[in-house]
C-alpha positions in Angstrom: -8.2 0.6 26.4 -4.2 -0.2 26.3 -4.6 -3.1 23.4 -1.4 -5.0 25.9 -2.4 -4.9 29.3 -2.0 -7.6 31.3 0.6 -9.3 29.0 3.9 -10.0 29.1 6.8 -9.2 26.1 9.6 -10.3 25.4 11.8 -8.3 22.6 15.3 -8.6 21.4 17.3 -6.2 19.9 15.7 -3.4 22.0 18.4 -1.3 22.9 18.2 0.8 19.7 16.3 1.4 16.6 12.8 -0.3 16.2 13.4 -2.7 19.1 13.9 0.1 21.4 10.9 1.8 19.4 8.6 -1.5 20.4 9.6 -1.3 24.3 8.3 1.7 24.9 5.5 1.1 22.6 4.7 -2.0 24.3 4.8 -0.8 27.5 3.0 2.2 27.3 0.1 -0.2 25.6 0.2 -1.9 29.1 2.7 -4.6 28.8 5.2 -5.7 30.8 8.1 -6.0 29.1 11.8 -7.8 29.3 14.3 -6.2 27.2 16.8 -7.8 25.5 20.5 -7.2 23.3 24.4 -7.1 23.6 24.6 -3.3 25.1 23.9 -3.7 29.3 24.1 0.3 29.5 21.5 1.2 26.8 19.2 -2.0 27.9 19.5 -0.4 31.5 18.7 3.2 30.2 15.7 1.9 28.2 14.3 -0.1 30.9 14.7 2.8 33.3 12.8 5.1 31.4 9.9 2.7 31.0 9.8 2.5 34.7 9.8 6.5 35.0 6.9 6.7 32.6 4.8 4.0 34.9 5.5 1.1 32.8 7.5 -2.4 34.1 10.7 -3.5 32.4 13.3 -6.1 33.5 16.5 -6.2 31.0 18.7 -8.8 30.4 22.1 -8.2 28.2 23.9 -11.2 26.4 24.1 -12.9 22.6 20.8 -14.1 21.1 22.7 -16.4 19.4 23.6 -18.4 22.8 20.9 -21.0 23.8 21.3 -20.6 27.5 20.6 -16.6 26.9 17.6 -17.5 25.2 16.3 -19.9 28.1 17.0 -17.2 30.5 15.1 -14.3 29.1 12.1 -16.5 29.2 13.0 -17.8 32.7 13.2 -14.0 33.6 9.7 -13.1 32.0 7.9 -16.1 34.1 10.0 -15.0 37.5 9.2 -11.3 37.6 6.2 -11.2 35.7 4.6 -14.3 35.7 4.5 -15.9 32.0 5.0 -14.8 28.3 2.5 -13.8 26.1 4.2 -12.2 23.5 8.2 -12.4 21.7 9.1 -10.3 19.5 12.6 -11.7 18.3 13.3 -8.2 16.4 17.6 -8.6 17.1 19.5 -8.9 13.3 22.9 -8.2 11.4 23.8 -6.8 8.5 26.3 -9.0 8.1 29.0 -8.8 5.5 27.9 -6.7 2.5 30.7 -7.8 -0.2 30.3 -9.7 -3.8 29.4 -13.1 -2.6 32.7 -15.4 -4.2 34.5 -13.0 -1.5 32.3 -14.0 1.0 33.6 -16.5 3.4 32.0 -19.3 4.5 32.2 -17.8 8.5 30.9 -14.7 7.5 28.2 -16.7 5.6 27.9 -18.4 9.0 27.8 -15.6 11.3 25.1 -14.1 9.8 22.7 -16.7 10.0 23.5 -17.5 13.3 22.4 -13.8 14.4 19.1 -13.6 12.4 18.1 -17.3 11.6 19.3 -19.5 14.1 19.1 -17.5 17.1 15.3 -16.7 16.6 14.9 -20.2 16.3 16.6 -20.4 19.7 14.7 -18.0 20.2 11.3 -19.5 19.5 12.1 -23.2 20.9 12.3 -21.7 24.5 9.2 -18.8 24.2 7.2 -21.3 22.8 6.6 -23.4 25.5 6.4 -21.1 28.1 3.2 -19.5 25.6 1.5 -22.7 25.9 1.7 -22.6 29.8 -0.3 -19.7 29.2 -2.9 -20.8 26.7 -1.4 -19.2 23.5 0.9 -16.0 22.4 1.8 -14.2 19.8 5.3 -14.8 18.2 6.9 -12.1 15.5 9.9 -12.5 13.6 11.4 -9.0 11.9 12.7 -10.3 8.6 12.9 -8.1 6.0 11.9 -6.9 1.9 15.3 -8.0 0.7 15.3 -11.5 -0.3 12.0 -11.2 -0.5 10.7 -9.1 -2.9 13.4 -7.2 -3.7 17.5 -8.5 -4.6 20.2 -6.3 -4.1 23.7 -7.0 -4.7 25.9 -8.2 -1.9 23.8 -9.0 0.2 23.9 -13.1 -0.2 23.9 -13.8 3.7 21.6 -10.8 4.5 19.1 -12.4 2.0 18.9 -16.0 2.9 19.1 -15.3 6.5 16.4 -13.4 6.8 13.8 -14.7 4.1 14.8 -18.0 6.3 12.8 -16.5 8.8 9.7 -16.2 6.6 9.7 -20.2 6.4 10.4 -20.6 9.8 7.0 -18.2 10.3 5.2 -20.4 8.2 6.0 -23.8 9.8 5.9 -22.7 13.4 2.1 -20.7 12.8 0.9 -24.2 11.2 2.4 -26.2 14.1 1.2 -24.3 16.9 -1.9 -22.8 15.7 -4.2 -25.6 17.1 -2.7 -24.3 20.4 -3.6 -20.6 19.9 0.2 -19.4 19.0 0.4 -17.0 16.1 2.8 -16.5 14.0 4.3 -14.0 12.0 6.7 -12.0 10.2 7.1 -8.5 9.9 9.5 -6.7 6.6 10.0 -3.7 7.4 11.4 -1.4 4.4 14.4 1.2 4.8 14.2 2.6 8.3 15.9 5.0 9.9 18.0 3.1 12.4 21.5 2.6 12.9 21.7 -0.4 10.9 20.5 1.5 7.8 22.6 4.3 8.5 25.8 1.7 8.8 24.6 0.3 5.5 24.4 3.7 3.8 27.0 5.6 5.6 25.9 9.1 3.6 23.3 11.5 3.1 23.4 10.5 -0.7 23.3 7.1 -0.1 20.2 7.2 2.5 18.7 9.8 0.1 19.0 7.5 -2.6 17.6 4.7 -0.4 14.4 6.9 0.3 13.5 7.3 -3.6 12.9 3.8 -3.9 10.2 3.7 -2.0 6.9 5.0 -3.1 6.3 6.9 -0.3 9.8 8.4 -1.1 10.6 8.5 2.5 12.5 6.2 4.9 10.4 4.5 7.8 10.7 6.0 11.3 11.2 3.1 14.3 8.0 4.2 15.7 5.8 2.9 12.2 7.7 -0.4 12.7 6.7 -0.7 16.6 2.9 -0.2 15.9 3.0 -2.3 12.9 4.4 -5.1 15.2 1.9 -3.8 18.3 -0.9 -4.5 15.2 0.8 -8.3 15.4 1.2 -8.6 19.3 -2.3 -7.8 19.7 -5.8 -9.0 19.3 -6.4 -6.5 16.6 -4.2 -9.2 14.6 -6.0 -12.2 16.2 -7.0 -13.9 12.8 -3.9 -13.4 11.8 -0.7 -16.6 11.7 1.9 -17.5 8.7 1.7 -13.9 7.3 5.0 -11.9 5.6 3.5 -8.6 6.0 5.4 -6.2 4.2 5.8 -2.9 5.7 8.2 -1.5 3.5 6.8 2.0 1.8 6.2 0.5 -1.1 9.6 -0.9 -1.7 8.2 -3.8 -3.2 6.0 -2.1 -5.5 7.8 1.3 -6.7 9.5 1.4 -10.0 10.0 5.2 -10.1 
């Protein structure tokens, strides 16, 4: 039994790393699924390959952190597919990783326009269109840092993205009387390009791995059925939740 079938996703960020790990998890789960990010060509190449394998995809490229992009991937989900059940605002930034007196305040902005404000954006338009259909499911990827875990530089990157964990909280107690669960998922080092761009060596990435328990980095694919466990009924007692997915991160001291 394909735990998705007969919904309808929407996830951003999904042209790479655990975004694009979630599409195809999604779809092949029975969902169908609107694709969102910045790169048109990769979106297009994702989507098509969902389509080879039997699955429906529409794509949309643009900035989450535009409202009127936000309004039209849920307009897209309800004109080819009929609704939206399901939004997985996975789409983030680094940001600017430098000591934070030499951080300035648009960088500081920036940053939590990409992972803060434009899942709110996000979430203000997806929300309604879940009610239409008698409920969803709504995750957030946020993250271990800020969290349980502070690492130097990382100021924006922090507040941004433990931001989203309150956000979580407030929208799964004002929307749980109408069947919409939320929650967050923290994932732990993964092997994506965004970790590879924040750990530009083997060293570094090695160095990464040991501080997880499972001394190991997390591949896309453990991220996307962590977040199919959210999407799905299987999580259906679930709203308001951080659930850390992170290796042990949060835990490991050796």
């Amino acid at each position: 039994m394909q735990r998705l079938q007969g919904k309808i996703a929407l996830i951003t960020g999904a042209s790479s790393g655990i975004g694009q790990a979630a599409a195809r998890l999604f779809a092949s789960e029975g969902a169908c699924v609107v694709l969102a990010a910045r790169r048109g060509a990769e979106l297009q190449a994702v989507a098509a390959q969902i389509v080879d394998a039997g699955g429906q995809a529409a794509w949309l490229a643009g900035d989450v952190r535009d409202e009127p992009y936000a309004q039209a991937l849920v307009a897209l989900a309800i004109e080819r597919f009929g609704g939206l059940d399901i939004a997985f605002n996975n789409a983030g930034t680094l940001g600017t990783l430098i000591p934070t007196p030499q951080l300035d305040a648009q960088a500081w902005r920036e940053t939590l326009d990409t992972n803060l404000s434009a899942a709110f954006l996000g979430a203000k338009h997806q929300i309604p269109a879940m009610l239409a259909r008698g409920g969803g499911s709504l995750i957030f990827t946020s993250t271990f840092v800020g969290y349980t875990v502070g690492f130097p530089g990382t100021a924006a990157y922090a507040a941004s993205k433990s931001g989203l964990i309150g956000l979580t909280q407030a929208l799964a107690a004002e929307f749980g009387p109408h069947a919409i669960r939320v929650n967050a998922l923290l994932p732990g080092g993964t092997q994506t390009p965004m970790a590879e761009a924040m750990n530009d060596t083997p060293e570094a990435l090695a160095q990464v791995a040991q501080m997880h328990a499972l001394k190991r980095l997390a591949r896309p694919e453990e991220l996307a059925r962590a977040a199919l466990f959210l999407a799905s009924e299987d999580a259906g007692f679930m709203t308001g939740s951080a659930m850390l997915v992170d290796g042990g991160m949060s835990i490991n001291r050796s």
